[in-house]
N, C-alpha and C positions, 0 to 999 in steps of 0.2 A: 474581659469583655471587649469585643470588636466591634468596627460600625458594621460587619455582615451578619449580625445578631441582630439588627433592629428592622424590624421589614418593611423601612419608610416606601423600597417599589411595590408592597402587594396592598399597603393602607396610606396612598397619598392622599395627601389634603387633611388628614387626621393629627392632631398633635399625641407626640411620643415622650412616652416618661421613664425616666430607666432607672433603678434602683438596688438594693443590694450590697452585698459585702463589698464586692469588687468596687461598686459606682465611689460607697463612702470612704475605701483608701485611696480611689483613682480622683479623687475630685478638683483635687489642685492639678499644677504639671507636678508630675513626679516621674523618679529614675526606675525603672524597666527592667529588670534584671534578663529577662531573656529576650530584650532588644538590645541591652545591654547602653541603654543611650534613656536620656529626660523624655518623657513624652508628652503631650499635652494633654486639657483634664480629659477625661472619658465624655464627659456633656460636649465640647470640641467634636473627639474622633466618631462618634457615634449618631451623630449629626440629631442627637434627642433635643426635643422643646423644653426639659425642664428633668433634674437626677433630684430626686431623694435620697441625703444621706442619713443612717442609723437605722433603728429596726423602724421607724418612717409608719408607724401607723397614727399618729395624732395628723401630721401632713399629708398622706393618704387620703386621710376621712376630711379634712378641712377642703382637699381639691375637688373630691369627687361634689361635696353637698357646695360647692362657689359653682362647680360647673352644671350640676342641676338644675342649680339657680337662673340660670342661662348667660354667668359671666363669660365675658369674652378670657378665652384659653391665654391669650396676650397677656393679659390686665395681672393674671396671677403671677405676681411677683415677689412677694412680700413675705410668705410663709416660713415659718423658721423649719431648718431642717432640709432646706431645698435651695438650687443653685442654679441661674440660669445667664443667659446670655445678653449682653445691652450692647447698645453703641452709645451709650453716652452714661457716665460712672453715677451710683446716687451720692447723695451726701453724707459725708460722716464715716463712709467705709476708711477702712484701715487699708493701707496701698499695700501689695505687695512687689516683689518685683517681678516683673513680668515670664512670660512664657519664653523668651527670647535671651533675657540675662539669664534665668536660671542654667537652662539648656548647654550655654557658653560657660558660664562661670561657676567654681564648687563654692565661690565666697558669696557669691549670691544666693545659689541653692541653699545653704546654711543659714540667710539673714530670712531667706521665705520660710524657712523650716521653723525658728523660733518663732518668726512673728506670727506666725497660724497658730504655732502649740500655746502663744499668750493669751488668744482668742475661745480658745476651746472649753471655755467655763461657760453652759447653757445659761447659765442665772447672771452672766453678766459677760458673756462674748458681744465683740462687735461685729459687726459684719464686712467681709473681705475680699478685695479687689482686686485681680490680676489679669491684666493685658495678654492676651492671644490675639497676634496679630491687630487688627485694627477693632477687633471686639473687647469688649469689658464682660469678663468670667465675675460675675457677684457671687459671693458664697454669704447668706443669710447663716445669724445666730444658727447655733443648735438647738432641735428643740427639747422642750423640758423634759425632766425626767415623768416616769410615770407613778402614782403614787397606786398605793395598794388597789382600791378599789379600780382603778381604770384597769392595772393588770391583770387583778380578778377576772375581770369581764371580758378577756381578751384570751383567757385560758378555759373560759368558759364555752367559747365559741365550740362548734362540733368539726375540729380540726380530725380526718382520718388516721392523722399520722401514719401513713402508707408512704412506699418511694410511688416515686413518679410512675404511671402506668405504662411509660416508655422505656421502661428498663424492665425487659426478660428474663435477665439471666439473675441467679442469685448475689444478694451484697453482703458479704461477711459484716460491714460496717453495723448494717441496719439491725445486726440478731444483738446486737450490744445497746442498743436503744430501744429495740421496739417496748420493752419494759422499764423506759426508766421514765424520771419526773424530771422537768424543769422548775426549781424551784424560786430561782430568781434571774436577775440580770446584769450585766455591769459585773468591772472589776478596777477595786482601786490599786493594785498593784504595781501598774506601771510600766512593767517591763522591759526593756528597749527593741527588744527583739515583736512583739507582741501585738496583733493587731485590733485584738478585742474592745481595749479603750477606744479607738478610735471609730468603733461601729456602737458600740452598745454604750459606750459613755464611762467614764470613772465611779459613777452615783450606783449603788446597791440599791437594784429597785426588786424589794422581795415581794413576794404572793403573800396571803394570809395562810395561816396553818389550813382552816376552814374547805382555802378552794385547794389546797393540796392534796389533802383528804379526799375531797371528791374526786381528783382525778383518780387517785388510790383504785377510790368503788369504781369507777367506769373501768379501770386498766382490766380489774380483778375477774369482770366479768366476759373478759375476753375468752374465746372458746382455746386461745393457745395459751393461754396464763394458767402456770404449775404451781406458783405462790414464790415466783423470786423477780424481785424488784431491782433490774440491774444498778442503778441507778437511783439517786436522791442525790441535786444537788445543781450547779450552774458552771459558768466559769474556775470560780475558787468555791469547792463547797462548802466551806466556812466560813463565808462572806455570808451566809443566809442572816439577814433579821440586821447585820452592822448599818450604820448610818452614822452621819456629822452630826455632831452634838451643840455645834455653834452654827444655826444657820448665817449669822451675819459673814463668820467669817469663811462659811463656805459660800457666799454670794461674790467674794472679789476673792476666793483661793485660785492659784498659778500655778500650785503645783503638780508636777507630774503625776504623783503617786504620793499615794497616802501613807506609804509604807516605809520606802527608799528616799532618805539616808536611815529616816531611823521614823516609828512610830509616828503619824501625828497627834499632838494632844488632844485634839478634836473627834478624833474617831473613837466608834463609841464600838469594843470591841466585844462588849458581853456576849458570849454563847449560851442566854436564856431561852432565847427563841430556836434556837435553832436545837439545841437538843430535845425541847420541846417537843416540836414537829418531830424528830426522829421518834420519839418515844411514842406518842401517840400514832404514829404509822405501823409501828411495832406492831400494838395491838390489834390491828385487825385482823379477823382470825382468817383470814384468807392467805396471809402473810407468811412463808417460812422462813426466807432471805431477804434481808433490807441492805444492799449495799452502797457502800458509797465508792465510787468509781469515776469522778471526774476530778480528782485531783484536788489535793489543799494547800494550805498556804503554812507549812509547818512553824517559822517562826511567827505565826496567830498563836502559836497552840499553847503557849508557855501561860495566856490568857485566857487560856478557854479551857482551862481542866477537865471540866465536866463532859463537851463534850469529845476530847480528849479521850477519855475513860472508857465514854460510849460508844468513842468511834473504834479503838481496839478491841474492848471488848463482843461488841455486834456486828461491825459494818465492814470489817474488811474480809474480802473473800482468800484468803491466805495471801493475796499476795496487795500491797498500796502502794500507789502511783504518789510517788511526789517529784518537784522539778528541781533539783539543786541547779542544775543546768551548769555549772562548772563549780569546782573549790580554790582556786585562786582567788583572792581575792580582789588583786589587779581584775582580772577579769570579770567578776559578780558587781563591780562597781561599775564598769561600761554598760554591763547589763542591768543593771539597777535591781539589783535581789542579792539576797543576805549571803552571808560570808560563810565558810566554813564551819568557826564556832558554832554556829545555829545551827546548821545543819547535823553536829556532832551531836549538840545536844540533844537535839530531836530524835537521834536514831537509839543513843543513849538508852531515851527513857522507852520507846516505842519498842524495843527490845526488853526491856526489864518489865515490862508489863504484859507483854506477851507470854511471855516466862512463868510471872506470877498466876498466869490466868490459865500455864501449860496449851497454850495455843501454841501451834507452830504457823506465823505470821512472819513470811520477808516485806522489806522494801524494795520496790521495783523504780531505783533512780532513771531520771529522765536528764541526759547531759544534749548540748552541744559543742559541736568541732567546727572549729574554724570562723568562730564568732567573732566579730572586729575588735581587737583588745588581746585575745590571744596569740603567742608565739608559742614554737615548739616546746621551749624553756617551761611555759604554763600548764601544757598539756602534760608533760610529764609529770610535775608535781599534781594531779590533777590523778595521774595513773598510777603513783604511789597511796594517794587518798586513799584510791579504791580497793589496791591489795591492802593495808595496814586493815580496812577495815570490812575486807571481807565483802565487797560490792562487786558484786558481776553484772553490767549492762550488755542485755544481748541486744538492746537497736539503739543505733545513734542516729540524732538528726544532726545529718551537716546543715551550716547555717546557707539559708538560700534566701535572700531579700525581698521583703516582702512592702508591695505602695504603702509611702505612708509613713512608715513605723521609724520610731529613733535609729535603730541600728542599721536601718538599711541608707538612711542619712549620712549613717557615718563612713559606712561602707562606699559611698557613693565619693563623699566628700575626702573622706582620711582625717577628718575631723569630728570634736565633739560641738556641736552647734551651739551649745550654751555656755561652752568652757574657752573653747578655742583649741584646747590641746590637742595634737595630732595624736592618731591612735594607729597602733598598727593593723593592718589588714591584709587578712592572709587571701593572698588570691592566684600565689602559685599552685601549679596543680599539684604536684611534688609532697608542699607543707599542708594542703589540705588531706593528702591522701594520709598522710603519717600521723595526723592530728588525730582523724578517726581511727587509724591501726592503734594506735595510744590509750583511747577509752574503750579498746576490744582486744586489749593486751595479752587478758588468758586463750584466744583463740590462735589455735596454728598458725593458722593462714595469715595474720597480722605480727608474724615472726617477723621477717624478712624489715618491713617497714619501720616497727620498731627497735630494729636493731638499727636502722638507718640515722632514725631520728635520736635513738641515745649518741651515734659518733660524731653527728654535724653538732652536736650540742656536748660533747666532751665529756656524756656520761655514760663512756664503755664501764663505768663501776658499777652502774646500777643491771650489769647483762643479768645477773645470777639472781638478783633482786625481783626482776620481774620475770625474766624468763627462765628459774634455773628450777619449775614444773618442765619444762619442756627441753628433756635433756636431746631426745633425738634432733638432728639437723642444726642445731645453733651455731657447730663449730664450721661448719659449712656458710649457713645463713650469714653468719660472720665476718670471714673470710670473701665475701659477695659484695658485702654490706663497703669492707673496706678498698675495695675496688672502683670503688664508684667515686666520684672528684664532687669535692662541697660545691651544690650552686650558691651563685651568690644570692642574698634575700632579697624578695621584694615586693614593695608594698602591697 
């Protein structure tokens, strides 16, 4: 988001509200990746009267019926969920440090970074203060989560779900949704890489079976609906129906993710509800395909048997998305998601049940390259994983930093902001290019690089190991490879 996004020359004298994904990772100063430099919050560069951060419909509705009312546009300040500008700070805000140290210093950037991610509990955030220049940036609570019935009602509204009428041309993106459901919201995962906590919240906020179903019959009577339902499902589709089972102690919880290091005792992990809901979607006779296609959270599933069972045996279209995102576990701990083991497990049994049921059912792993915590050393074991167990990724996401998020704090900083620990950060172009040639090992074209990256790393034993399908050209690739002088590493 840019200030030539907002049309304060064609609606002067009008107050401006700006909102959205972007507003809620931009709302502190944060690092840019393709400024490559801190910027200031977006409510700053955008010269808006007031940002909404999260999905912002409870703030929304609270501004529009204050401004109704005929309050002055000034006076709304208060609202949780929204950020705006002062010259003089309120009480009780939490300091951060300003727009000016963070900018200068990564030891600063790191103390703003925790002390906002302290703050980010809706049910007991304070509100937070950071200095742009001679202005006070107030960031108000977050607001609350939405409980079933307000979501109901907001699912209910007569959304077109259409693209934009400013788009012509066809969107591959949109034939992957135009038939799926949103079943709920929020993800307590955690992620570091991840920006979803950060807009939609930690808190599982599900729909009732009830209003699911009706979106069901609306979808069904669509004149392009054949009876397959791309989709069921949110962020983690096995998040559907979870919730905290100790409110108190989710009213002063701190922590990132509910999941990383290990399980909270608190999360209440039953997949009653949610198989539930799949089964009774099953049924409608309109129904031929019910998939599930936004991706799960495998180590849930060692918990969720049932629907486990129903998700292999129904809902995957030969092929499921899951995210190991790497198998080191050096690096699955930077990123705050489970280790190897889990993910062995899960393939384990997701194969043996496939088997039982004579489905032919792959996994379609989801990794990244070049995530802060990774070295060449990682990636390799990482591309041994994937031959010993037979995993082919045809797309990689190199990691690209995103406002906001832990990893791109670290990326920024070279630190862990809660630990102190320095972490490495691949930002030569050299080790990012090998890193991805490494998780795309069985392709030709990624010979040359990973032959590069076995000798800088003094694993010419592993050439036959991984590349000895690819007899043509290696002896050559080789001979190239060893021509070439080590750079040095760096951060």
């Amino acid at each position: 988001m840019r200030s030539s996004l907002i049309p304060q020359g064609a609606f002067k004298g009008l107050p401006t509200v700006v909102g959205g994904i972007e507003a809620s990772l931009r709302r502190l100063a944060h690092y840019d990746y393709w400024d490559n430099k801190v910027r200031r919050s977006v409510l700053v560069d955008s010269k808006a009267d007031l940002l909404l951060f999260g999905m912002a419909e409870t703030a929304l509705v609270a501004l529009a019926k204050r401004m109704l009312a005929g309050e002055a546009f000034d006076n709304i300040t208060g609202l949780r969920g929204t950020a705006y500008l002062a010259k003089t700070a309120p009480d009780n805000a939490v300091i951060l440090p300003s727009f000016e140290a963070v900018s200068s210093s990564t030891d600063a950037y790191n103390k703003a970074f925790k002390i906002a991610s302290d703050e980010k509990n809706p049910f007991s955030g304070k509100t937070l203060l950071q200095e742009h220049g001679k202005r006070q940036l107030v960031i108000n609570p977050p607001a609350a989560p939405l409980d079933e019935e307000q979501l109901d009602r907001i699912y209910a509204l007569p959304f077109t779900k259409l693209p934009h009428p400013s788009y012509k041309a066809a969107i591959p993106a949109y034939a992957q949704i135009k038939f799926s459901i949103t079943s709920h919201r929020g993800c307590c995962g955690g992620c570091a890489f991840c920006a979803i906590t950060h807009h939609q919240g930690k808190t599982i906020q599900s729909r009732s079976e009830q209003s699911v179903q009706e979106e069901l019959e609306r979808l069904s009577l669509h004149p392009d609906f054949r009876g397959t339902v791309t989709d069921v499902g949110g962020p983690t589709a096995n998040m559907y129906g979870m919730r905290c089972s100790n409110p108190e102690a989710q009213a002063s919880c701190r922590r990132e993710s509910c999941l990383y290091p290990h399980i909270c005792k608190h999360l209440d992990t039953r997949d009653d509800r949610a198989v539930d809901l799949l089964r009774r979607l099953r049924k409608n006779p309109a129904v031929k395909h019910l998939f599930v296609a936004s991706g799960i959270r495998f180590d849930l599933l060692n918990r969720q048997p049932d629907y486990f069972a129903d998700l292999v045996k129904h809902h995957v279209g030969g092929l499921l998305k899951v995210a190991p995102e790497s198998t080191s576990p050096k690096v699955t701990n930077v990123m705050r998601k489970p280790g190897p083991k889990v993910f062995e497990q899960f393939l384990q049994k997701f194969r043996e049940q496939s088997l039982n049921l004579g489905k032919k059912q792959a996994v379609v792993p989801y990794f990244i390259s070049s995530h802060p915590g990774c070295t060449l050393k990682d990636m390799i074991e990482v591309a041994l994983f994937l031959k010993e167990h037979n995993l082919r990724v045809e797309q990689v996401q190199e990691f690209t930093p995103t406002p906001g998020s832990l990893a791109t704090c670290i990326y920024h900083t070279g630190r862990d902001p809660f630990s102190g620990e320095l972490i490495h950060v691949p930002l030569n172009p050299n080790e990012r290019r090998q890193q991805k040639a490494l998780l795309l090992w069985h392709l030709p074209e990624s010979r040359k690089d990973v032959l590069a990256a076995l000798r800088q790393c003094d694993r010419e034993d592993l050439i036959t190991t991984l590349l000895g399908h690819q007899k043509q050209g290696i002896k050559q690739a080789t001979s190239q490879a060893r021509k070439q002088p080590k750079r040095p590493r760096k951060r």
